[in-house]
VMD Tcl script that draws the C-alpha trace (Angstrom):
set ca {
  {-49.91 -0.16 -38.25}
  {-53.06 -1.58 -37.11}
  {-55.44 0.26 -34.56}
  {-54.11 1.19 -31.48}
  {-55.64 -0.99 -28.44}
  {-55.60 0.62 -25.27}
  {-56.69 -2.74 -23.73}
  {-53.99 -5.41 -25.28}
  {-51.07 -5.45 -22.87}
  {-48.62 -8.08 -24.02}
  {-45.86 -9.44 -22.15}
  {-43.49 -9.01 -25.25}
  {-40.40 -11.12 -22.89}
  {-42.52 -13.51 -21.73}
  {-44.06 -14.19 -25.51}
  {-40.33 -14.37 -26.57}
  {-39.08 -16.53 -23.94}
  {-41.94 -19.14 -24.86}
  {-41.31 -18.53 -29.01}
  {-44.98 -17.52 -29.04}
  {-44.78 -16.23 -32.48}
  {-48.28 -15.73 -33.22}
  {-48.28 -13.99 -29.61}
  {-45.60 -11.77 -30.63}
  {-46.40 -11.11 -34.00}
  {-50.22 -10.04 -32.35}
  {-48.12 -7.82 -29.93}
  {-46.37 -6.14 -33.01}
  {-49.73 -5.45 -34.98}
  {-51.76 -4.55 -32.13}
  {-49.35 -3.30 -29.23}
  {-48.55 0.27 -28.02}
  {-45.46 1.63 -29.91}
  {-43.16 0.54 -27.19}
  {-44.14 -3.28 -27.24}
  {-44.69 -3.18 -31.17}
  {-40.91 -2.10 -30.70}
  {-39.65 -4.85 -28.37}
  {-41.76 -6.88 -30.56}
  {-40.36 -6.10 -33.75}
  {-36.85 -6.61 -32.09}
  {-37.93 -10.06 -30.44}
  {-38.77 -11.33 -34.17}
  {-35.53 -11.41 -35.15}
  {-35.04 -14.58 -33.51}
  {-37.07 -17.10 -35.56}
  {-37.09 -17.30 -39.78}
  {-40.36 -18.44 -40.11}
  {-42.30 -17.13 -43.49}
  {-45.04 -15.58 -41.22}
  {-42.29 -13.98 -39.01}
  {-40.45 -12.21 -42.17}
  {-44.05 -11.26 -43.61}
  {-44.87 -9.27 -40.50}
  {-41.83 -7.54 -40.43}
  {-41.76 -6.57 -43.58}
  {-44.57 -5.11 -42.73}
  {-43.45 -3.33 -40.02}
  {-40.88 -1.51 -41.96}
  {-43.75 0.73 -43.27}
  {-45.11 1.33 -40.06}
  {-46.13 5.19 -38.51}
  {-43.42 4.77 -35.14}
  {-39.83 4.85 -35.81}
  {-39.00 2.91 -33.62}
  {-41.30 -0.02 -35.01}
  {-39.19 0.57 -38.20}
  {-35.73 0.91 -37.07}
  {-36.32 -2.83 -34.95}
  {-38.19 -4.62 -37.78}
  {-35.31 -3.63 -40.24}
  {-32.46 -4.99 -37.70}
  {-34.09 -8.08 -37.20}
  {-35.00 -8.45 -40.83}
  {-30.83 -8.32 -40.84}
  {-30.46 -10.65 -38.45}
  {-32.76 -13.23 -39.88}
  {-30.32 -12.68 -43.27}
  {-34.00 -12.59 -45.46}
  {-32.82 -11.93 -49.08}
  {-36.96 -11.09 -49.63}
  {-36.64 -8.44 -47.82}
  {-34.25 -6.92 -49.36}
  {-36.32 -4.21 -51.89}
  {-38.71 -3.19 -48.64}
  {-35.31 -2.66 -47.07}
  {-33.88 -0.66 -50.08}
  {-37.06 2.11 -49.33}
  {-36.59 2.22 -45.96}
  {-32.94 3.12 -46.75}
  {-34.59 6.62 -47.86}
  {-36.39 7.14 -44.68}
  {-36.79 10.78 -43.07}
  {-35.45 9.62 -39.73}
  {-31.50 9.11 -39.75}
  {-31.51 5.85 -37.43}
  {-33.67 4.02 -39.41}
  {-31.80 4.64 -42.59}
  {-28.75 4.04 -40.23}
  {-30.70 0.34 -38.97}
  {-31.20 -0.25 -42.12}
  {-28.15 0.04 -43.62}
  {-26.95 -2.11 -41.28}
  {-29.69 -4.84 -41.98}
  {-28.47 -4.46 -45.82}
  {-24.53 -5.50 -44.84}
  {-25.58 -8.56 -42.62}
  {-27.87 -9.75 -45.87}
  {-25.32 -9.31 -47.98}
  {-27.42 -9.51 -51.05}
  {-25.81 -7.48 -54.06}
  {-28.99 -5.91 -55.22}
  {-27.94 -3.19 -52.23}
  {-24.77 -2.13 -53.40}
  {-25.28 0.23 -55.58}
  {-28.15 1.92 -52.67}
  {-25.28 1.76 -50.21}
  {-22.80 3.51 -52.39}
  {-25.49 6.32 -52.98}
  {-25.56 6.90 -49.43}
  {-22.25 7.11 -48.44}
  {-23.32 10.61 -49.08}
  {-25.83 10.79 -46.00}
  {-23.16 12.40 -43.60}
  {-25.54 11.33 -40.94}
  {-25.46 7.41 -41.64}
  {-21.93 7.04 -43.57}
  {-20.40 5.33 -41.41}
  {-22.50 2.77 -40.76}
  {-22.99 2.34 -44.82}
  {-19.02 1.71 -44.93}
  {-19.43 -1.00 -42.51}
  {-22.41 -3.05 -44.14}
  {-20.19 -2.21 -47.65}
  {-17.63 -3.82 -46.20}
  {-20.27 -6.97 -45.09}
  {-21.45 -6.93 -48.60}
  {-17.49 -7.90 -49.93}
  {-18.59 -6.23 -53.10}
  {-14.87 -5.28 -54.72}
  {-16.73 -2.82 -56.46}
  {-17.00 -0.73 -53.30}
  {-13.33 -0.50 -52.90}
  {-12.61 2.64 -55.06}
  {-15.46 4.55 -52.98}
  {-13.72 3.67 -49.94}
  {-10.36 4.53 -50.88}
  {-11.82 7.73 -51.97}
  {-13.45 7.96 -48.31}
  {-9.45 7.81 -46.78}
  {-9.59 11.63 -48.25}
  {-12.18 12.52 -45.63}
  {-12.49 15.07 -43.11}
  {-14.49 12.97 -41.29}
  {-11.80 10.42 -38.80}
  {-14.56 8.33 -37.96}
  {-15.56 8.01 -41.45}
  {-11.98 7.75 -42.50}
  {-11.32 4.62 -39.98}
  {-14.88 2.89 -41.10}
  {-13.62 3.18 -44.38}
  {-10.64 1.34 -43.49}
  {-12.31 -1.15 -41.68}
  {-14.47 -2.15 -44.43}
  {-11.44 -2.30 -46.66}
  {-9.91 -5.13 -44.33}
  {-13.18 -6.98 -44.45}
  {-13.35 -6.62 -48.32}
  {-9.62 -8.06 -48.46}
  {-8.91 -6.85 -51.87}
  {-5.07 -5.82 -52.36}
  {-5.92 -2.77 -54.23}
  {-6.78 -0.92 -51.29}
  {-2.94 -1.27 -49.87}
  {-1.14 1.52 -51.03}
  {-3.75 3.72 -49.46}
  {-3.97 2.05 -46.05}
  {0.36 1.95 -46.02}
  {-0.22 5.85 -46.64}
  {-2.95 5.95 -43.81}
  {-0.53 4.46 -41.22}
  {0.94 7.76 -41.07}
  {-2.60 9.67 -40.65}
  {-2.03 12.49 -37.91}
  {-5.10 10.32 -35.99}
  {-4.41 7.26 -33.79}
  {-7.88 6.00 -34.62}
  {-6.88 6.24 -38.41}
  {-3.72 4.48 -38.18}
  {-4.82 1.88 -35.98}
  {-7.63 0.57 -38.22}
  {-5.01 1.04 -41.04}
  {-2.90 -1.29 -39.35}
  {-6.06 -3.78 -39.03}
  {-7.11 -3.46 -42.23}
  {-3.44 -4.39 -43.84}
  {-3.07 -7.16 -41.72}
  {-6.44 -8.91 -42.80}
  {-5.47 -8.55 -46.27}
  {-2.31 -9.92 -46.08}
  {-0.48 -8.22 -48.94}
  {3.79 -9.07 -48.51}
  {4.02 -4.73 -49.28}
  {2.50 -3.60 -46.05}
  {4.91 -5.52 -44.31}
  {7.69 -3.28 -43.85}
  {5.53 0.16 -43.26}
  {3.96 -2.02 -40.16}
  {7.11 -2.92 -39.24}
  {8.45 0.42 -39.26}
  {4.96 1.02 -37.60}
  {5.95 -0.42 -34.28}
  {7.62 2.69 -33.26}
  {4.52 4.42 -33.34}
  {3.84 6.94 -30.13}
  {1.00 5.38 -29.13}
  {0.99 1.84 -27.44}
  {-2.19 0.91 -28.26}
  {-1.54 1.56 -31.86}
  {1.69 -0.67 -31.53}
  {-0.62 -3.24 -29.99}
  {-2.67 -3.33 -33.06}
  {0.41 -3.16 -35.76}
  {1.78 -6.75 -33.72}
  {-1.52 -7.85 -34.25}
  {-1.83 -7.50 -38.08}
  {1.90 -8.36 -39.31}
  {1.05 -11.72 -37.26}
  {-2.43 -12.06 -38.94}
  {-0.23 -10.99 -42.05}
  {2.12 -14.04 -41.28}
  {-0.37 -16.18 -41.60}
  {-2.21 -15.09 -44.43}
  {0.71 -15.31 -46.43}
  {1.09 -18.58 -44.96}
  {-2.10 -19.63 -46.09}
  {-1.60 -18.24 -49.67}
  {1.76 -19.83 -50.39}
  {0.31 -23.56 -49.50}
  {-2.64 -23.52 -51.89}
}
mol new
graphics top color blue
foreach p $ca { graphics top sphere $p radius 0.5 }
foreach p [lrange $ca 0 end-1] q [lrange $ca 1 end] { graphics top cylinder $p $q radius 0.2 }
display resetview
């Protein structure tokens, strides 16, 4: 971070409705940790080289809020460079940045963080999250640990898991998502139901079907959803 100015006073929306990079990139060096924040966040809107440099920087900034923006625009960007400078912030002290971060990781979808992202399906405070950018990633290698995550305690953990699974796509996941349409939780089975139907494996078929009777509507809603998105992927498989 440079030195704090108490005299610069940037007018972060206005440099970001005019693409002033160099304006904005001055705001995020020189700024008070609010506007280096809305700075940092404003960035994530152009790819130039000087734009990713001064992010990256950012990411080793003193305010966590400086970090936590530079790494989500550093995802939105999609910078592959970034990637290793990403990989340390995934160890941060503060929970949302790792959490940001994470995220940035799945929208880069570079493989070098797989392995990173596995480790911290462990942090209890960001797992979640880390099951969704696994399932950005597409990695099949992920899809044991997330099978393994259906075990959980956790329901919200249990139905990003399954989430990620349907993004993934890989069939190997299905007999554990037909089991989880039966979870005691509504949220469980309806991103069970989700996840089957963007796979598109002919088994799941008749468990969603069977599905439709669920209690809940909303549920139901979701298990019509996937056997059509099922439909089609089958559809789609059988004319290539």
């Amino acid at each position: 971070m440079s030195i704090f100015n108490r005299s610069y006073n940037p007018d972060v929306e206005k440099l970001e409705n005019e693409g002033d990079l160099n304006g904005l990139i001055k705001a995020l060096e020189k700024g008070n940790n609010k506007d280096r924040a809305l700075a940092a966040r404003a960035l994530g809107r152009f790819k130039e080289e000087k734009v990713l440099k001064a992010l990256i920087g950012a990411l080793e900034d003193d305010d966590s809020d400086v970090k936590w923006n530079a790494a989500t625009s550093l995802g939105k960007i999609g910078a592959p460079d970034a990637v290793p400078f990403l990989l340390n912030t995934l160890r941060d002290e503060k929970w949302y940045v790792r959490q940001h971060t994470a995220e940035a990781l799945g929208e880069i979808g570079d493989e070098r963080a797989l392995l990173p992202l596995l480790e911290s399906l462990n942090d209890k405070k960001i797992r979640n999250n880390v099951a969704i950018a696994l399932g950005h990633l597409g990695d099949p290698r992920a899809v044991d640990h997330l099978i393994e995550a259906l075990k959980d305690w956790d329901l919200g953990f249990r139905s990003s898991a399954e989430e990620a699974l349907g993004m993934i796509g890989d069939e190997k996941a299905v007999p554990a998502l037909i089991e989880a349409l039966k979870d005691r939780d509504v949220s469980v089975r309806r991103h069970a139901a989700g996840a089957l139907g963007k796979i598109g494996d002919e088994r799941a078929i008749q468990p969603l079907l069977a599905a439709m009777d669920d209690e809940k509507w909303y549920v139901r809603l979701q298990v019509e959803e996937a056997i059509q998105e099922l439909n089609e992927r089958l559809k789609e498989k059988n004319n290539l």
